[in-house]
N, C-alpha and C positions, 0 to 999 in steps of 0.2 A: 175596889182599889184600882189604881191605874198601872197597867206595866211600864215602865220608862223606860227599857232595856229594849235596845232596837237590834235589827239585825245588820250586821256588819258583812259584804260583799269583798271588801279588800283580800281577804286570805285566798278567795277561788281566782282572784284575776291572777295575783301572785304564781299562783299555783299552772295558769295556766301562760302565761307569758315564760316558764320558768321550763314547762314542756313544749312550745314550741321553737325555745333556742336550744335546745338539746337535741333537738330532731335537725333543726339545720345546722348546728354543730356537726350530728350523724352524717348528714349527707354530704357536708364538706370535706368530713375525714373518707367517707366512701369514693367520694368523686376523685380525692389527693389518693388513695390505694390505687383508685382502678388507673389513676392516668400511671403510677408508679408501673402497676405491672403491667399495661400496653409498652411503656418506656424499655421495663427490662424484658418483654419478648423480643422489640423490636432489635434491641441491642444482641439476645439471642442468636436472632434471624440474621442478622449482619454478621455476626462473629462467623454463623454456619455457612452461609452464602461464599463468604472468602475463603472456608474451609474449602467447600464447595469447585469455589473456584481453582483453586492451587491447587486442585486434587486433578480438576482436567487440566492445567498444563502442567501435570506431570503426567498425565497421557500424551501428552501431545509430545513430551521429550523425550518418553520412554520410543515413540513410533520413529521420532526423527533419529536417535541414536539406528534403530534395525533397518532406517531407508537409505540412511548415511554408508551404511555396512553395506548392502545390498550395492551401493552405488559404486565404492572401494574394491567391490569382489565382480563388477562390471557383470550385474545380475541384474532384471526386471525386477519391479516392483509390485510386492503381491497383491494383490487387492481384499482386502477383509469386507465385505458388505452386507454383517451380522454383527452382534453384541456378543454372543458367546465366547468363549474363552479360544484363543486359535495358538496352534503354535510354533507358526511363523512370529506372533507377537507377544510381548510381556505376557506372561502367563498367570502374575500374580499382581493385578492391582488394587489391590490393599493397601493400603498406605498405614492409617492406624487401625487395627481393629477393636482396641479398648472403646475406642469414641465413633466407629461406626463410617471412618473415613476413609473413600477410594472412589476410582473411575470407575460404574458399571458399566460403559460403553465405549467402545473404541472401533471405529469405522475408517476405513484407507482406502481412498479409488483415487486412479489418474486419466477416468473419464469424463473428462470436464469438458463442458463446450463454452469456456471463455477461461479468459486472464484476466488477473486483477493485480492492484497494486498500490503504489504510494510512491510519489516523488516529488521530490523537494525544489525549492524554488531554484535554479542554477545549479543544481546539485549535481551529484553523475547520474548518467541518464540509465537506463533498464534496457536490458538485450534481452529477446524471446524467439525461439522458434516458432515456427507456424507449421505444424507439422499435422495436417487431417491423419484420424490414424485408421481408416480404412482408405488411406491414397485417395479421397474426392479431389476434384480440381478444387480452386478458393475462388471465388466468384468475386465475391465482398468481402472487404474488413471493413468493421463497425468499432468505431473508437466511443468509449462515452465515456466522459472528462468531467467531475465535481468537485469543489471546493473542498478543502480541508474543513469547516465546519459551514453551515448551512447557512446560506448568504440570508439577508433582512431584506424583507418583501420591497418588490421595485428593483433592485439594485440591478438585475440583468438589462434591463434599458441603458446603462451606462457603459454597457458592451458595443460598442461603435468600433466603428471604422473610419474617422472623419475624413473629408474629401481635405485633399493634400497632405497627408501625414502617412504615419507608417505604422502598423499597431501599435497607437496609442489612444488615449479617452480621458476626457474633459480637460480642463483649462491646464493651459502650461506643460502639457503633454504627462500628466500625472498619471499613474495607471490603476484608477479610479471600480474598473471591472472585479469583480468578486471571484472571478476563472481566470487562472493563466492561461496564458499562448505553450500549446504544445507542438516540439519539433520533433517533426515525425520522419524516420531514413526506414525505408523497406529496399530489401538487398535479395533478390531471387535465389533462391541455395538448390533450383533442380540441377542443373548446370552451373559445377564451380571451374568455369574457366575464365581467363584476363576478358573476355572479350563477352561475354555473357557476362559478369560481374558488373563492367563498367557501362554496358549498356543499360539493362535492367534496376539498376538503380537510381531510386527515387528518393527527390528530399524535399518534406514542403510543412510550412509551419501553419499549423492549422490555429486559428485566432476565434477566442469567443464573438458572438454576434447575438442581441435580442433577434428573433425570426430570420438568422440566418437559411442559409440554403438545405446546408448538412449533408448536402453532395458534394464528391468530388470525384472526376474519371480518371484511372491512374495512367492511362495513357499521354494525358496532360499535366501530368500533377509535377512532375519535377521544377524544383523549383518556385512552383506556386506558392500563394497564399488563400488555402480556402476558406471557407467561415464555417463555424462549428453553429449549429442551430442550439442557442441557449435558453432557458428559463429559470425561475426562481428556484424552483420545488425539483426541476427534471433535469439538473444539471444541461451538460453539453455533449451534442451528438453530430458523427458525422459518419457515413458512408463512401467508404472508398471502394468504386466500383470497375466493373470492367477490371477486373485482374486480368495480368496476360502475360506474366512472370512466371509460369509453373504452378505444379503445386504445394511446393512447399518456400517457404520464406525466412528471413529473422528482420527483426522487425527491432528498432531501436527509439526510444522515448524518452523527451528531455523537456522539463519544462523552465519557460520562462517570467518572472515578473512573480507568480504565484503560485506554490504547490497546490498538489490534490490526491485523490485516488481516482485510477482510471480503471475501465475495463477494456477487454478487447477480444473480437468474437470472427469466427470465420464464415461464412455462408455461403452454401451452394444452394441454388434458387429458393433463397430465401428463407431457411433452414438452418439454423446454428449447426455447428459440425462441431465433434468429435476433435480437440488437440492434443496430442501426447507428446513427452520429452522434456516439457515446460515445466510443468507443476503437479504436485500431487494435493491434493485436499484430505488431511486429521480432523476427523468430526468427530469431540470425544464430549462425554458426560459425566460427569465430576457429583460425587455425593457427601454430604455430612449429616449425620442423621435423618433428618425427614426432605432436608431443604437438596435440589438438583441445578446444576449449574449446566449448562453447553455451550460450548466453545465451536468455533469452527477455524480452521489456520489453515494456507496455502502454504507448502515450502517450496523452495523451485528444484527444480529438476536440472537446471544448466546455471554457468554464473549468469546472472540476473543483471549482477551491478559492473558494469564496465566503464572506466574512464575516459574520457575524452580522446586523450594523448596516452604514448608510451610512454613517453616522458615530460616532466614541466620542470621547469627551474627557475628560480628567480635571478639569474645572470647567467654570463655566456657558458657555453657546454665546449670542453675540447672533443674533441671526435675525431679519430683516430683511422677513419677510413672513408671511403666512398662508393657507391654503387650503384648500379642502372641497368638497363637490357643486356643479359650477358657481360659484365662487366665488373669486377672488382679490383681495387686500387688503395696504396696509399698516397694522396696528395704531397708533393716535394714539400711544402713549406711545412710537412710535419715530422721533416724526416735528417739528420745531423748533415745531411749531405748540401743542405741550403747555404748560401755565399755569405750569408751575414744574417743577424741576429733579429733587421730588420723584415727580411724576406720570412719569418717565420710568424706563423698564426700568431696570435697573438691572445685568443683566449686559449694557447698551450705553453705559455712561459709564466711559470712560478714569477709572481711579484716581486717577493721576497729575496728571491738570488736571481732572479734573471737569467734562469738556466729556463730550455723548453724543458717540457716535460715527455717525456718520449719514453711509451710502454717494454 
């Protein structure tokens, strides 16, 4: 007899088309987990980071409240330059202890040998002393001047100086440069008298430049316009040399056209020095569970930020007196004894009733 019952292959292909979509099923739902939980570490790791964070500048305000104090009780400032617990400062930085949160490190020195800072385009300028604090003479101040964020490659070629102009760069006088122009007043403080104040004092606006000089002698400098040596990557630098002011200074900074952050460094032959009185530097480290944060903050040590003028006004000021070498007064035409209403100032008579105003 003949068999006519053949063998049928359709059930094992079934079978096996059927096991390998279940495996890439598998591996889809594994690949969708594992991207899920890299997602929720990373979400983790951020959450603890800002813990992290916020935990050192709550060292940094714990330090500034005790330097504030120290500054109020006309005390030096102690210098902490260990992690251990001290108790000159916060003694308890813990913050949460359920979840593992606090500063382990909090560090104070006011042995810096530079200033640093941030100023705004027009804004009010930055007052600093220049005080070496083992009395060196200051040989050099070294300015170096950056952009508020990191220029695009090329861009310092467009730091010119065009022949006939006056710091400005490219067409129509647009100010095209990635660095502002910083104006720099250095005022000698060894000798605070009229006549050593207004000699010694220098004022000169130092202007970005691609391969500028980055020299300037302060013997010459008043008044000048030096060129700042600039680059893409290396911001802008300039040496103001030959000091012959003393040794100590305050030194005032303003910029214009475009803000940045600057530093500013003292040198005796060639030698960053030691400045005190300025600033103190909070180098603190901030924890949440495994993840460590550090911070680093200057606070200043003197007002920092000082206005232009005493006063500004947007219209006339009456002013009530006048003064000069040896000499104090009040002008007649502020005073009821004037012949008529006409002879009297006239930004001191109320609008309104036409009476002067008279203190």
């Amino acid at each position: 007899m003949i068999n006519l019952h053949k063998s049928s292959q359709f059930g094992m292909v079934s079978i096996m088309v059927t096991m390998i979509m279940m495996i890439v099923i598998s591996l889809i739902v594994l690949g969708f987990a594992q991207v899920s939980r890299r997602e929720g570490a990373q979400a983790l790791d951020r959450q603890l980071s800002t813990q992290a964070f916020l935990a050192a500048e709550t060292g940094v305000n714990d330090a500034r409240v005790v330097i504030k104090q120290r500054q109020v009780d006309n005390k030096p400032i102690i210098e902490k330059s260990s992690c251990p617990v001290d108790s000159n400062y916060p003694a308890v930085p813990t913050i949460d202890s359920a979840h593992n949160v606090s500063y382990t490190c909090l560090l104070v020195t006011t042995q810096l040998k530079d200033l640093t800072g941030i100023i705004s385009a027009n804004g009010d300028p930055m007052v600093f002393p220049i005080e070496p604090a083992n009395g060196g003479v200051v040989q050099t101040l070294r300015i170096t001047w950056n952009a508020s964020s990191m220029p695009a490659s090329g861009t310092a070629t467009k730091c010119t100086k065009p022949a006939g102009t006056f710091l400005t760069s490219g067409s129509g006088g647009n100010w095209k440069c990635p660095f502002g122009v910083l104006r720099l007043d250095v005022v000698p403080t060894s000798t605070l008298t009229r006549a050593a104040l207004g000699n010694g004092q220098h004022t000169m606006f130092l202007y970005p430049r691609s391969g500028g000089a980055g020299t300037q002698s302060y013997a010459t400098s008043d008044g000048s316009t030096p060129a700042m040596s600039c680059t893409d990557n290396g911001g802008c630098k300039i040496d103001i040399t030959n000091m012959s002011g003393g040794s100590t200074y305050a030194v005032k900074l303003s910029a214009l056209y475009s803000g940045g952050t600057f530093t500013i460094a003292a040198l005796s032959g060639g030698t960053p020095m030691v400045l005190q009185n300025a600033q103190v530097q909070v180098d603190v480290t901030g924890r949440a569970q495994d993840v460590l944060r550090r911070i680093q903050v200057r606070l200043p040590l003197a007002v920092a930020n000082v206005p232009d003028n005493a006063m500004i006004s947007g219209s006339s000021i009456c002013k009530h007196f006048q003064y000069g070498n040896g000499v104090y007064s009040i002008p007649n035409d502020f005073l009821p004894t004037a012949t008529s209403q006409d002879q009297r100032n006239p930004t001191c008579v109320d609008a309104t009733v036409g009476t002067p105003i008279i203190p």
